[in-house]
C-alpha positions in Angstrom: -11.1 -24.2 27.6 -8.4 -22.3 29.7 -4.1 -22.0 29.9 -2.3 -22.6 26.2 -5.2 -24.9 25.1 -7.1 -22.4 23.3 -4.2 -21.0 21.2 -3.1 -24.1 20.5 -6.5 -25.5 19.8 -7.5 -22.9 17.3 -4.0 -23.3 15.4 -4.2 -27.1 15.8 -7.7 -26.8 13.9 -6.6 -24.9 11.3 -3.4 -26.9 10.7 -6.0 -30.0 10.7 -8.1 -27.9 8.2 -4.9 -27.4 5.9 -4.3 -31.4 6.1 -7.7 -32.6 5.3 -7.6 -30.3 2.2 -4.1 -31.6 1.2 -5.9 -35.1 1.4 -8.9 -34.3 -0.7 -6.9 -32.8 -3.1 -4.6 -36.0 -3.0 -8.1 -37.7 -3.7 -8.5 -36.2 -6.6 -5.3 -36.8 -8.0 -6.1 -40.5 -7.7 -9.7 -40.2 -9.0 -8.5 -38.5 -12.2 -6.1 -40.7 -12.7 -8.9 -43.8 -11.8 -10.9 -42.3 -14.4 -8.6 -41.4 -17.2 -8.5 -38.0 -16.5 -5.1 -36.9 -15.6 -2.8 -34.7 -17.5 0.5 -33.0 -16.9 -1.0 -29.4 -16.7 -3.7 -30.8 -14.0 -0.4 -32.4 -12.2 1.1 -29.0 -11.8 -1.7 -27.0 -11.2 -2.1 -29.5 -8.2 1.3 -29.9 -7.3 1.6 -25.7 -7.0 -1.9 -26.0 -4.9 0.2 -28.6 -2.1 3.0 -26.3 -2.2 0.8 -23.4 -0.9 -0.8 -24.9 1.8 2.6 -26.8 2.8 3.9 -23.2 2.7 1.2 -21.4 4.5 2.5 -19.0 7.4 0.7 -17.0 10.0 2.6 -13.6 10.7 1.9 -11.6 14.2 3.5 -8.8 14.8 4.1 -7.3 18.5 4.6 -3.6 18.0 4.6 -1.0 21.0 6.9 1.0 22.7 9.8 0.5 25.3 8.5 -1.1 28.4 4.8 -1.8 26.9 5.1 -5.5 27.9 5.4 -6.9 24.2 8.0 -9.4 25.2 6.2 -10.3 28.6 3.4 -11.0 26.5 5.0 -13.8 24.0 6.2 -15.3 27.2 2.6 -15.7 28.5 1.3 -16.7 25.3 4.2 -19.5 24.5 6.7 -20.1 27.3 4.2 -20.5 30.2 5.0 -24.1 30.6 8.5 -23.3 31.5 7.6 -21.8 34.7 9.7 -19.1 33.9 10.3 -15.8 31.8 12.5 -17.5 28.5 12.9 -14.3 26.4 14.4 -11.1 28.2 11.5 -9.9 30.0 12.4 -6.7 33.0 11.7 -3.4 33.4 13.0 -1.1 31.0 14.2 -1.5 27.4 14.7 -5.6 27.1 14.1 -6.1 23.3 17.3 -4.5 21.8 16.5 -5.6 18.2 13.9 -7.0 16.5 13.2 -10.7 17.0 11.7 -13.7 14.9 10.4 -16.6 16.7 9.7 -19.3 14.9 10.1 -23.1 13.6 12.6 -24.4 11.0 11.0 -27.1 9.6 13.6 -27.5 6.7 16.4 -28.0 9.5 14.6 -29.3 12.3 16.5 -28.0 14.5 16.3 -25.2 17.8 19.0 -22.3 17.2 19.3 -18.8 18.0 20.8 -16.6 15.4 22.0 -13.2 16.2 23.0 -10.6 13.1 25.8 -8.4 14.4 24.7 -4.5 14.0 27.6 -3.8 12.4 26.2 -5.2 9.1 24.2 -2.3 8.5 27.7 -0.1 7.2 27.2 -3.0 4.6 25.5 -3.2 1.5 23.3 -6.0 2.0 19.3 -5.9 3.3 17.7 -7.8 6.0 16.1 -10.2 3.6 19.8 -10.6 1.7 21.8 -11.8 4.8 18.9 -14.4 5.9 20.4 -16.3 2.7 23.9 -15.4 4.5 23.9 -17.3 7.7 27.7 -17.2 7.7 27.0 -13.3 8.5 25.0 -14.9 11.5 26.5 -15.6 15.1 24.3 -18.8 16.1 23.9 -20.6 19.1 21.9 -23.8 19.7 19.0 -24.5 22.1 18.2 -27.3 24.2 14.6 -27.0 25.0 15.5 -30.2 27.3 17.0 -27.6 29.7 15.2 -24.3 30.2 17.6 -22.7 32.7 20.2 -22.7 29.4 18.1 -22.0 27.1 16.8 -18.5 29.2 20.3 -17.8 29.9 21.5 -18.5 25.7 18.3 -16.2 24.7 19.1 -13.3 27.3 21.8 -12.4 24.1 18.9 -11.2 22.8 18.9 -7.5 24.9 22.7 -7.5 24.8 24.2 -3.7 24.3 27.3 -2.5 23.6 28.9 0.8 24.2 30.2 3.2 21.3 30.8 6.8 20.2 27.8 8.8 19.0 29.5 9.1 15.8 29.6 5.9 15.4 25.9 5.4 16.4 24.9 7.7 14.0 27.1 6.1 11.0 25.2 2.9 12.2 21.5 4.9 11.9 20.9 5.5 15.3 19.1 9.0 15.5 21.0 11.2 18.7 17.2 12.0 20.7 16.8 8.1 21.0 20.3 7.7 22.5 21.2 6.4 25.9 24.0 7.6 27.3 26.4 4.9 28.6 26.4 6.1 32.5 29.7 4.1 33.2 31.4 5.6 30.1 31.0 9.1 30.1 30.8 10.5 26.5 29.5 7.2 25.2 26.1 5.8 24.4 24.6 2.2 24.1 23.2 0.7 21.1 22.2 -3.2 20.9 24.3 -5.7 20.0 22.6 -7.3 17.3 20.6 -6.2 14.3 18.4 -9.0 14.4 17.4 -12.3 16.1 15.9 -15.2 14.8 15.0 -18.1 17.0 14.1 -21.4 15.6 12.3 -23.4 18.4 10.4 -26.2 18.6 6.7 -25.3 19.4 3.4 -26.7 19.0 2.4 -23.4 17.0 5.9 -22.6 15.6 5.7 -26.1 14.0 1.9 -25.4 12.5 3.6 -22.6 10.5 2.9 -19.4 13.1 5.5 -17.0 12.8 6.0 -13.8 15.4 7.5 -10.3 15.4 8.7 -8.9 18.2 10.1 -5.2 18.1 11.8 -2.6 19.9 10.9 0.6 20.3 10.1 4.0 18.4 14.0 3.9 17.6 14.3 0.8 16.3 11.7 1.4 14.0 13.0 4.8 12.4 16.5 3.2 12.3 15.9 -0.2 10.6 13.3 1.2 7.7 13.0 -2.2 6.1 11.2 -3.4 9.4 8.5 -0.6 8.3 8.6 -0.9 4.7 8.7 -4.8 4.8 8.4 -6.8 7.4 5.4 -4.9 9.5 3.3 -3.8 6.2 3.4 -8.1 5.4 2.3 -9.2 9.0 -1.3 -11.1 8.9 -1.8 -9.1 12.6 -0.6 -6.5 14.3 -0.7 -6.4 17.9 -0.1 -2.8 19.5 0.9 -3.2 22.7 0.0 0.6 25.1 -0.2 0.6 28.9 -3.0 1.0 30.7 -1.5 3.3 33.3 -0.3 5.5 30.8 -3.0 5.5 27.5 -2.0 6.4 24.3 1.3 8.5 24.8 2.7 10.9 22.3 5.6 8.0 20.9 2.6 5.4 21.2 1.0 7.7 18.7 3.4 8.4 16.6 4.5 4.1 16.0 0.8 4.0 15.0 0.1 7.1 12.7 3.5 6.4 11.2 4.1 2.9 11.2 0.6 1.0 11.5 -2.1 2.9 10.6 -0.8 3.8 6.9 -2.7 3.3 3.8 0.3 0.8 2.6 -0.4 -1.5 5.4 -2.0 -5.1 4.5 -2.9 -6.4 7.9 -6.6 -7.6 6.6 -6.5 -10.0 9.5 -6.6 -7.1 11.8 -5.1 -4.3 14.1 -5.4 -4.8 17.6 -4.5 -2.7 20.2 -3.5 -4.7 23.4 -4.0 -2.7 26.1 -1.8 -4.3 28.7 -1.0 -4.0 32.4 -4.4 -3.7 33.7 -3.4 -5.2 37.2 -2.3 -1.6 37.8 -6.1 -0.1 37.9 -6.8 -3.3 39.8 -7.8 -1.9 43.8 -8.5 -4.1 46.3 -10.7 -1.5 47.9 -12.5 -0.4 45.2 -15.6 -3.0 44.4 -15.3 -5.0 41.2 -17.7 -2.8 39.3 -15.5 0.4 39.8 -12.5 -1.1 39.0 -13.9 -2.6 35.8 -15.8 0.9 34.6 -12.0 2.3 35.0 -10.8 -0.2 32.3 -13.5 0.2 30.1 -13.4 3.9 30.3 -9.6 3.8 29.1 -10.8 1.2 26.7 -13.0 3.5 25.1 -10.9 6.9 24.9 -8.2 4.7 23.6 -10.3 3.3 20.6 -11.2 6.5 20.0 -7.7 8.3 19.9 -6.8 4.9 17.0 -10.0 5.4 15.4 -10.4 1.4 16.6 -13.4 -0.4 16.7 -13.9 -1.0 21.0 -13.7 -4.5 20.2 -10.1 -4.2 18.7 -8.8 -2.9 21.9 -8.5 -5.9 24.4 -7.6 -5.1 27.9 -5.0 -7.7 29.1 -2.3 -8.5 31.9 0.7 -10.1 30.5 2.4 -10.2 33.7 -0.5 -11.6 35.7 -1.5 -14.3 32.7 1.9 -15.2 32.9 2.1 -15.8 36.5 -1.6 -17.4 36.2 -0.3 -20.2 34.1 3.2 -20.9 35.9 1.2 -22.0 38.7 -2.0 -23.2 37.0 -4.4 -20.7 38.6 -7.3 -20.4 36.1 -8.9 -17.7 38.5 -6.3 -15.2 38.2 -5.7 -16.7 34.3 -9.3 -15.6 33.5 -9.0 -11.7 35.3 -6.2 -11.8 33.2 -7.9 -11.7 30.1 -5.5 -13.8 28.2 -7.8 -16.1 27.1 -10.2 -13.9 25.4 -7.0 -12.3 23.7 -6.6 -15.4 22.0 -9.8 -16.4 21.0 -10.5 -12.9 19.1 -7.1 -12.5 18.4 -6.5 -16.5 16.3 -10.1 -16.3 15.4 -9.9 -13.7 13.3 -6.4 -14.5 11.8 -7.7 -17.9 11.2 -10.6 -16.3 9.1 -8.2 -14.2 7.3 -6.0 -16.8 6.3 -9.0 -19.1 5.0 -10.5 -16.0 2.8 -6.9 -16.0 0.9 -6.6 -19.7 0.5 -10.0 -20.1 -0.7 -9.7 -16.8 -2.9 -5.9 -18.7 -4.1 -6.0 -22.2 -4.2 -10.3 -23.4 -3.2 -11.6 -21.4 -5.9 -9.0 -22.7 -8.7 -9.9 -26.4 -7.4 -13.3 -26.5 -7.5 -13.6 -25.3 -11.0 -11.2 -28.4 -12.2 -13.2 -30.5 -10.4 -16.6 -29.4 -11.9 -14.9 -29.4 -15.0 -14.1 -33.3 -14.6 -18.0 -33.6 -12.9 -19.4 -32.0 -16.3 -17.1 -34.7 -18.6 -18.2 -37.7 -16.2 -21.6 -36.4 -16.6 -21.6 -36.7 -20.6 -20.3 -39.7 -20.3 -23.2 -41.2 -17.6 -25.5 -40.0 -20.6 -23.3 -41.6 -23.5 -23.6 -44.7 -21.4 -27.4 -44.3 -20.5 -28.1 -44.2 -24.6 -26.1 -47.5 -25.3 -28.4 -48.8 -22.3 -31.3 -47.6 -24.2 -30.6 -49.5 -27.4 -29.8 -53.0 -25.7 -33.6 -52.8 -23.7 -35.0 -55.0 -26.0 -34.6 -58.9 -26.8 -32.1 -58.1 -29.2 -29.4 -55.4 -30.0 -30.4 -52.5 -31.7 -27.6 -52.5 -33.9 -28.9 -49.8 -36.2 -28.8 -47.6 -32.5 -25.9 -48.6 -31.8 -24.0 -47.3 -35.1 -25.7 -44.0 -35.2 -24.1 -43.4 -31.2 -21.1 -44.6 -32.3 -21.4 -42.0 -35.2 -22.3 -39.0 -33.1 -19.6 -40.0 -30.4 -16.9 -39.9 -33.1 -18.8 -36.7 -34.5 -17.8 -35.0 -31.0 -14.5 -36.9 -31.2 -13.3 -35.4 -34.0 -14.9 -32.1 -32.5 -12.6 -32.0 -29.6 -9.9 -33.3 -31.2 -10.0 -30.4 -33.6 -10.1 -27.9 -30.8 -7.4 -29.4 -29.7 -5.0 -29.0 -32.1 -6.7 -24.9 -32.0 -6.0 -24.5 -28.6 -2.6 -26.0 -28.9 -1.6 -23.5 -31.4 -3.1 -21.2 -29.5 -1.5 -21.7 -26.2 1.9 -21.6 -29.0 0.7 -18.0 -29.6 -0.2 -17.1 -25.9 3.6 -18.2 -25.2 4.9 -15.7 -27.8 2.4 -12.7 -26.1 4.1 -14.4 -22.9 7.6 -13.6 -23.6 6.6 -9.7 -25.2 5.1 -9.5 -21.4 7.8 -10.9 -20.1 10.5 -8.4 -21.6 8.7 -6.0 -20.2 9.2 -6.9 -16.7 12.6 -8.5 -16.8 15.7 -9.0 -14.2 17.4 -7.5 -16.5 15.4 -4.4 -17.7 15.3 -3.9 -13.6 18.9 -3.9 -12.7 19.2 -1.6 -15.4 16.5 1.2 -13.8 18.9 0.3 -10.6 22.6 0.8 -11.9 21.0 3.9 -13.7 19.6 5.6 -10.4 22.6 4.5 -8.1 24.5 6.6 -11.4 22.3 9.2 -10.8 22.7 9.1 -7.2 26.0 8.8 -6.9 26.8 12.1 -9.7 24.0 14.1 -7.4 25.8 16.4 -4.8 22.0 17.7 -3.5 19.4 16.7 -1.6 16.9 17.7 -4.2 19.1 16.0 -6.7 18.9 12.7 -4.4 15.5 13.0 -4.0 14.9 13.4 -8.0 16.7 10.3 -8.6 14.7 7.9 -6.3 11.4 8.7 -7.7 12.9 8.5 -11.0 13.6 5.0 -10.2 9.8 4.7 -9.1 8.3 6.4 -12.1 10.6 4.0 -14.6 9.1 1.1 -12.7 5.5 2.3 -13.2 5.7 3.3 -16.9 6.6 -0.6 -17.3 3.9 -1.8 -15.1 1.9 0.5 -17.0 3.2 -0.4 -20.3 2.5 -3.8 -18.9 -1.2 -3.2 -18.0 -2.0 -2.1 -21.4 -0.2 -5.5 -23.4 -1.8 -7.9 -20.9 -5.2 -6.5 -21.4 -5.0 -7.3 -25.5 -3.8 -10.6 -24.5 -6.3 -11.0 -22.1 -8.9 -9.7 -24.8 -7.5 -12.6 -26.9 -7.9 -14.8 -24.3 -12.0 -13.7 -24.0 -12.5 -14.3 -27.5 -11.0 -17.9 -27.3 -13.5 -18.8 -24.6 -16.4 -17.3 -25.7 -15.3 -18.9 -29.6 -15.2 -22.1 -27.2 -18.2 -21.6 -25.3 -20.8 -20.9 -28.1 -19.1 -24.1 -30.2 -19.1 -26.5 -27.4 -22.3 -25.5 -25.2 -19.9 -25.1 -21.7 -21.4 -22.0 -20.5 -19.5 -22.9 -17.2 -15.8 -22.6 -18.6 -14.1 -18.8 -17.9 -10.8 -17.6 -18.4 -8.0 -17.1 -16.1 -6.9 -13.1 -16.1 -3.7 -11.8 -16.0 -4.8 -9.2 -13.4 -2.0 -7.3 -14.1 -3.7 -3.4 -12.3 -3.0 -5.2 -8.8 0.7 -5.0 -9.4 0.5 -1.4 -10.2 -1.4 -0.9 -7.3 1.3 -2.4 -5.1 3.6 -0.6 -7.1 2.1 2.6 -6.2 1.7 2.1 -2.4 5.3 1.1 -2.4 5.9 4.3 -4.4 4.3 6.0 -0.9 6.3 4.5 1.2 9.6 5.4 -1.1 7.7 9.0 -0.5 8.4 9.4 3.0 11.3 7.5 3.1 12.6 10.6 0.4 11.2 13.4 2.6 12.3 11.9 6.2 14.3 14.5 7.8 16.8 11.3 9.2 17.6 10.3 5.5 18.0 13.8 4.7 20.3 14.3 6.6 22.9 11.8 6.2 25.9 11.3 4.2 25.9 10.4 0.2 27.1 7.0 0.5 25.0 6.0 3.9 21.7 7.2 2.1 22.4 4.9 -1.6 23.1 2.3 0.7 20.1 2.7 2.9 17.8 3.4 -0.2 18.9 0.5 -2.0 18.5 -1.9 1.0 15.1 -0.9 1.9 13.4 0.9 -1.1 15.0 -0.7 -4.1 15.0 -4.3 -2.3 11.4 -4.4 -1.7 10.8 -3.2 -5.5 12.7 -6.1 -6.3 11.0 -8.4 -4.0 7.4 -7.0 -6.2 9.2 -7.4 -9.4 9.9 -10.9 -9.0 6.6 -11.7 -8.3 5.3 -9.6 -11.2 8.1 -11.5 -13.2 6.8 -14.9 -11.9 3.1 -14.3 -12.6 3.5 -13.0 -15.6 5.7 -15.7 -17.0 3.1 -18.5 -15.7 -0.1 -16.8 -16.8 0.4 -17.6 -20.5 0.6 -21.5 -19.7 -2.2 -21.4 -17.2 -4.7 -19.1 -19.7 -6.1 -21.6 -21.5 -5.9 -24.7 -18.9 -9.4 -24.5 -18.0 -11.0 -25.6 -22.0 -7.4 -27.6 -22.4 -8.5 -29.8 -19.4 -12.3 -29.8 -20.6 -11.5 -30.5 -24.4 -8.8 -33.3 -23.4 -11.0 -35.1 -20.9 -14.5 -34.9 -23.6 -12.0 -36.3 -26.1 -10.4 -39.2 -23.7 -14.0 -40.2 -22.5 -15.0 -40.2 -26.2 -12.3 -42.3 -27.4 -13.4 -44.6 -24.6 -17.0 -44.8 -26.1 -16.7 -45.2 -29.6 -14.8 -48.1 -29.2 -16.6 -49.4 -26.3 -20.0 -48.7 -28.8 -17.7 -50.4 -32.1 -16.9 -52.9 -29.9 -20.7 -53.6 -28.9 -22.1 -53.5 -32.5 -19.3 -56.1 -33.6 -19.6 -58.8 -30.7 -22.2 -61.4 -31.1 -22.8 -61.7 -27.2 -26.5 -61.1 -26.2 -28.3 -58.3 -25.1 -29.1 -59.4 -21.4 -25.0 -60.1 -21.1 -24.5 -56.1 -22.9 -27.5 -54.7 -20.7 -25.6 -56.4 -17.5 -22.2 -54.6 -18.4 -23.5 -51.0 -19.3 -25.7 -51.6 -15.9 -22.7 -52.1 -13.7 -20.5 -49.4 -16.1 -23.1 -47.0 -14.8 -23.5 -47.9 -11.6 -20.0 -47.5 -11.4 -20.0 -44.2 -12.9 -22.6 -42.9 -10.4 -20.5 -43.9 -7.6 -17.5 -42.1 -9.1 -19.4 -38.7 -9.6 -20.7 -39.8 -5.7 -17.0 -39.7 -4.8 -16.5 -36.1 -6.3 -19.7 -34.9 -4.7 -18.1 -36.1 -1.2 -15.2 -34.1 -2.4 -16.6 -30.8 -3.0 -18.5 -30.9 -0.1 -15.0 -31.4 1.8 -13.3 -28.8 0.1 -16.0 -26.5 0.7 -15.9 -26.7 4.4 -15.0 -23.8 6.1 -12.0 -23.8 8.9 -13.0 -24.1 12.2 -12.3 -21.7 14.4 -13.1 -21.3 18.4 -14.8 -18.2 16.8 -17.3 -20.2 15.1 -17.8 -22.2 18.4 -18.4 -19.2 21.2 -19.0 -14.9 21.2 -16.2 -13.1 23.2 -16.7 -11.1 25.1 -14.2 -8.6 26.8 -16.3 -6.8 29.1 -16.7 -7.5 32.6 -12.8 -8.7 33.2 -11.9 -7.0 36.4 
């Protein structure tokens, strides 16, 4: 499979993967609800399961410096089929600002939004002002006709011409300047901030999102790119030349802006080692010419302390060209191909791991839990069987079932009642948890070091007062840490109370997990580290550096709050679900059977007619336990990948 097909392929089968599970899980909502099993805390569990995969995004992010073919790479990789370059793609610095591609499936619509670059003198973050798109200068796209749509997106590398004050007050450091050669004594910076292009695309639509991003100076003056929006990507792609290896800039994007401990790109780091049609000599043989690439290849994994595989020799330019005029010979020299297969196969792998981990796990143990009630009752059924096998009734049989069955009733209904009160008390722990993490007890730790700031007329002073703010945070998170664990202690005994009283061995509870926040919380704490000791923050003005702590350091903590705050204010309800679902669907099936057994003992029909009925009950019941088998099986299924299907291999290319 050559040309866009095998991108498109691979995220086409994962998006199918995503649907299928949406449709078993939609299966399962009907076969609770065919078997009297439903409840409104197995609706929202559910519901919250849809919501992720509905959700689900896959980031990449193209990282590299000036003139390492980033851009010329997204154009081979998505815009082929226009014939044509769509994003700004030349020699030289192109991408001005950082770029989103992507599809917005809420409006449905193709747009181009541009953030003016002014907006950074103000005191709102990147993430604020995408709720602001009044602060946005849009444009639409007709994807009907290319020629406009290349010409709307070439705003993209737009510049504008302005004092070196200014570009300082605006973050721009003076070595990354370019002077303005038809204004003396000026210098260009880029128009925008930020770009965000909604289009409609096979892949864009299936939830893949991309990064595209200037250069070394883009990324020291726009911090909440490296704090945020890089550290959160599923990928990173890092584009180097072939020509040129691993330059001193290249090196320093990757030591300080990829390869940190802070980083979370399990999916993988990739560098992309591009323009290999420059080693390529028509008077060299083949073999030469290839021993030259993989010669770079390897000195280049070794200078990233890369596995070889992770560095993929490519030609954007030449894939690009390869698939505007459909010739799969130069498309495979290329390499393109191969990028994509290693590239979406392991993202694809990455992204099933965390929805399995999330959302597979959590499903499969509420549908065991419903397999182990349907199970008591096959047996409940089987006994009642049992004493209609004779000529007659065995009425005596009957009564002592119906006796044990309301035994067990009673039993569960009891618990019941237990767990309710204690799920009453978990709420209580919930809201002592929940103090502790609060909007309110945060905004406080933020007006207090903005005070603090604002009073301190020194850098050590300044510096003092952010990681104040970051040690507050972590004696809550702390403080947090220790609660939790007596409530998840609680929460132990409960089960294993439940456990040794019911016989369910299988049934465990759901922890709080509250150490991973601190962890976050301290690799956050690293970044807010160097952003203190970074000689650029250093040295600017009082006002500029609150305003640029506060939008990138203090944002993101609030971005981790939030989610602390969210998961700490659902754990309390969700503790407890797993013996809640269990006790309510034993006592539901053994409502069912007492009065089914009552009902039995009291009727004068015969026992051929009973025998009949409890025959086809169970036959029934089998084929509904079939049915969740089928389920589980389906759930279980792994994505598939292109990985799964063929071994690259990115040798032998030249």
């Amino acid at each position: 499979m050559n040309g866009p097909a095998i991108l498109a392929h691979q995220v086409e089968a994962y998006h199918q993967w995503k649907k299928e599970l949406i449709r078993q899980i939609s299966r399962y909502r009907l076969w609770l609800q065919d078997n009297n099993l439903y409840s409104d805390d197995i609706s929202e569990r559910i519901r919250n399961g849809v919501e992720l995969l509905i959700e689900d995004e896959l980031t990449i992010a193209f990282v590299g410096e000036y003139s390492r073919g980033k851009t010329e790479l997204i154009n081979a990789l998505f815009f082929a089929e226009y014939g044509q370059r769509m994003l700004p793609s030349e020699a030289g610095r192109t991408t001005m600002c950082p770029t989103e591609l992507f599809f917005d499936r809420a409006s449905n619509t193709n747009y181009l939004q541009l953030l003016p670059i002014e907006t950074r003198e103000g005191d709102l973050s990147l993430q604020q002002l995408r709720r602001h798109p009044e602060r946005w200068t849009r444009h639409e796209l007709d994807e009907r006709d290319p020629d406009m749509m290349r010409e709307v997106l070439a705003e993209v590398a737009r510049v504008q011409s302005v004092s070196p004050n200014q570009a300082r007050v605006l973050g721009f450091s003076d070595a990354m300047l370019e002077p303005d050669r038809s204004q003396p004594g000026q210098v260009l910076i880029p128009m925008w901030r930020c770009a965000r292009i909604s289009i409609r695309h096979p892949m864009f639509e299936r939830g893949l999102r991309i990064i595209d991003t200037p250069g070394l100076n883009a990324l020291g003056s726009e911090p909440e790119l490296t704090v945020s929006l890089l550290p959160s990507a599923h990928a990173i792609l890092f584009m180097l030349s072939a020509d040129t290896g691993v330059t001193a800039s290249d090196m320093a994007i990757w030591t300080d802006h990829i390869d940190t401990d802070n980083a979370d790109h399990r999916a993988g780091r990739f560098a992309v080692l591009n323009k290999i049609d420059t080693l390529w000599d028509e008077l060299k043989p083949p073999g030469q010419v290839e021993e030259s690439i993989q010669r770079i290849r390897r000195y280049t994994a070794d200078q990233l302390g890369l596995k070889l595989d992770d560095v993929i020799p490519v030609s954007a330019k030449q894939g690009l060209t390869a698939r505007a005029r459909q010739d799969n010979t130069l498309l495979e020299r290329s390499a393109l191909p191969e990028l994509e297969r290693l590239l979406i196969g392991r993202i694809l792998r990455h992204k099933e791991e965390l929805i399995t981990h999330s959302l597979i796990n959590d499903l499969l143990g509420m549908l065991q839990n419903s397999q182990a009630a349907m199970q008591a009752r096959l047996g409940g059924l089987e006994e009642e069987l049992q004493a209609c096998a004779g000529g007659t009734i065995d009425r005596e049989a009957l009564r002592r079932l119906a006796d044990r069955a309301q035994t067990d009733y009673d039993f569960y209904y009891r618990k019941l009642i237990t767990l309710r009160s204690s799920r009453r008390l978990m709420q209580s722990q919930g809201e002592i948890l929940s103090d502790m993490v609060s909007s309110a007890r945060f905004e406080t730790h933020a007006d207090g070091v903005r005070r603090m700031m604002t009073k301190s007329w020194t850098t050590a002073g300044m510096s003092r007062a952010m990681n104040h703010f970051f040690e507050l945070l972590e004696s809550d998170l702390q403080n947090l840490m220790a609660e939790g664990r007596l409530a998840e202690r609680m929460v132990e005994a409960i089960y294993r109370r439940y456990n040794q009283d019911s016989r369910a061995r299988h049934l465990e509870p759901i922890p709080l997990r509250a150490g991973r926040h601190v962890i976050a919380l301290r690799e956050l704490r690293k970044k807010a580290d160097r952003f203190r000791h970074a000689p650029g923050n250093l040295l600017r003005e009082q006002n500029q550096l609150i305003r640029r702590f506060f939008n990138v350091m203090v944002s993101e903590a609030r971005t981790l709050h939030d989610r602390v705050r969210r998961d700490v204010e659902r754990w309390p309800g969700e503790a407890l679900l797993p013996i809640m679902q269990y006790s309510m669907e034993q006592k539901q099936l053994l409502e069912h059977q007492v009065r089914r057994i009552r009902d039995m003992a009291r009727n004068d029909r015969d026992s051929k007619s009973q025998r009949d009925r409890l025959a086809n009950s169970i036959t029934d019941l089998r084929r509904q336990l079939e049915l969740a088998d089928a389920m589980q099986r389906q759930i279980r299924r792994p994505a598939p990948t292109m990985m799964q299907q063929k071994v690259v291999n990115i040798s032998g290319i030249a």
